[in-house]
N, C-alpha and C positions, 0 to 999 in steps of 0.2 A: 396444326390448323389455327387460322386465325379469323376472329370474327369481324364484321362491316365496321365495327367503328377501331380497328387496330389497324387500320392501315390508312396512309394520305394518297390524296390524289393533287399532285401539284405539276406545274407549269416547267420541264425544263430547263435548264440555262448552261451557258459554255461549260460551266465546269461542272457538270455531270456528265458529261460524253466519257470519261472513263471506266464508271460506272455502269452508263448505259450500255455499251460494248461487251464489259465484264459480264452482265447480265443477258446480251443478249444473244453474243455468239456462244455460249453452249447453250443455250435455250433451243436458238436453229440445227445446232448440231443432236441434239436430242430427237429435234423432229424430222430432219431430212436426212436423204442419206448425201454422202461425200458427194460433192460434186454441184448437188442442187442447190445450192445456198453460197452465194459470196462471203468466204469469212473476215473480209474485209470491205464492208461494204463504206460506200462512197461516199452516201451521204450521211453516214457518219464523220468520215476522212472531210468533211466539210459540215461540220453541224451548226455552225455559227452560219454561213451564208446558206444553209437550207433548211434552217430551221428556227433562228433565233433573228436574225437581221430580217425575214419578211414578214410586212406584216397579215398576209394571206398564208401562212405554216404555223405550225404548234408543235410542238410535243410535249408529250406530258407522262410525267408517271407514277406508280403506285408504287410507296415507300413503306416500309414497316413500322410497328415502333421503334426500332432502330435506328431507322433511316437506311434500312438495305431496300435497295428496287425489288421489287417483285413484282411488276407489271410494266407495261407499256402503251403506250398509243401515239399514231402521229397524223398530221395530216399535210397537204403542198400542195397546190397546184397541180393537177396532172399535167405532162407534157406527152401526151399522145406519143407515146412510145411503142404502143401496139396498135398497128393500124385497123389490124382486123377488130379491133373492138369500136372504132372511133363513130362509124356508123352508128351505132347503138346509143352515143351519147353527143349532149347537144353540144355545140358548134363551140359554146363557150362558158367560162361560170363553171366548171368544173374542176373538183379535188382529187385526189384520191388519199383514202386514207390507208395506211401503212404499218406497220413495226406494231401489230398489233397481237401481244405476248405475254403469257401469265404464267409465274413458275407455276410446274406441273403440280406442287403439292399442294397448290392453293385454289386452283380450279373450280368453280363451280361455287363461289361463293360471295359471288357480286363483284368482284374489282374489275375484271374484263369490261359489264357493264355501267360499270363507276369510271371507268376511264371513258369510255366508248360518247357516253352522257356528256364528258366535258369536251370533246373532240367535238361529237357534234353542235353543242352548244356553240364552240369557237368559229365552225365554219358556218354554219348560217350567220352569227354573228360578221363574218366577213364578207357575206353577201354572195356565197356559191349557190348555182342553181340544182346542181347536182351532185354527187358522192359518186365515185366508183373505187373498186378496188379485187383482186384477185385475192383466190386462199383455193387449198385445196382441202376437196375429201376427205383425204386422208388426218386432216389434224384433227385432233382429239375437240368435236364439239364446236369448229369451227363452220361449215356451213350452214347448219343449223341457226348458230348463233346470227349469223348474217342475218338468214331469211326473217327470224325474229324481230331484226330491226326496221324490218321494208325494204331489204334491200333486193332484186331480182334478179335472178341468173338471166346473163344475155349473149353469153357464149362459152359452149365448152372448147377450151384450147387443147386436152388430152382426155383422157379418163379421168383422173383427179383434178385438172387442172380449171377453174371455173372462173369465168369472170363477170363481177355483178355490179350494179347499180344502183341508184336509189334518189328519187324525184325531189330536191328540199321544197320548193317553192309549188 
């Protein structure tokens, strides 16, 4: 276990993506089963141009005193990729925030919300009107954690599967 001030919360950059992968794909593999999780996800396979080249994305992460990841957060522009949600959020000025992941043995000890604080710092700072983002049920402490931050459930896409929002302005 590690305590609030042993670990950093910093800003991303190209040459962390190896890192961030290393950390992130068994972290997904840990919480889904086979199938439901990209183990090659994309916008990794492009983190410079979706993540570091705009200036409306972030990502950011929590480091040890190592310097091993042990957290994550991100955020981009939503591209209305689920229709069925788009109703629910406004027309435009919208994020979603993403890749949001805390090694299990550290859980529950502030970095989730130490990342979550500098995400949202960044996009208001970018001038979004609104936050959205999906999680499921099933992760350990994850919907909870959402509703925590104001954000509202505004459509169930399965049993576990939830997608929520949250008002910046």
């Amino acid at each position: 276990m590690i305590g609030p001030s042993a670990y950093r919360i910093l800003p991303a950059t190209s040459a962390h993506v190896r890192e961030i992968a290393a950390f992130l794909i068994p972290t997904m593999a840990k919480l889904y089963p086979p199938g439901a999780f990209n183990p090659e996800p994309d916008d990794l396979k492009r983190f410079e141009d979706v993540y570091v080249k705009p200036l409306d994305a972030c990502f950011y992460i929590a480091a040890d005193d190592r310097g091993t990841i042990v957290g994550t957060a991100a955020a981009r522009n939503y591209d209305r990729r689920f229709p069925f949600v788009n109703a629910f959020l406004e027309p435009h000025g919208v994020c979603e925030v993403t890749k949001v992941y805390i090694d299990d043995r550290l859980r529950r000890q502030g970095i989730g919300a130490a990342l979550y604080r500098a995400v949202e710092s960044f996009i208001r700072e970018a001038g979004y009107e609104s936050s959205y983002l999906h999680t499921s049920t099933d992760l350990p402490g994850g919907f909870p954690f959402w509703l925590s931050r104001g954000y509202v459930a505004r459509y169930q896409e399965t049993e576990s599967i939830v997608h929520m929002s949250k008002q910046l302005r």
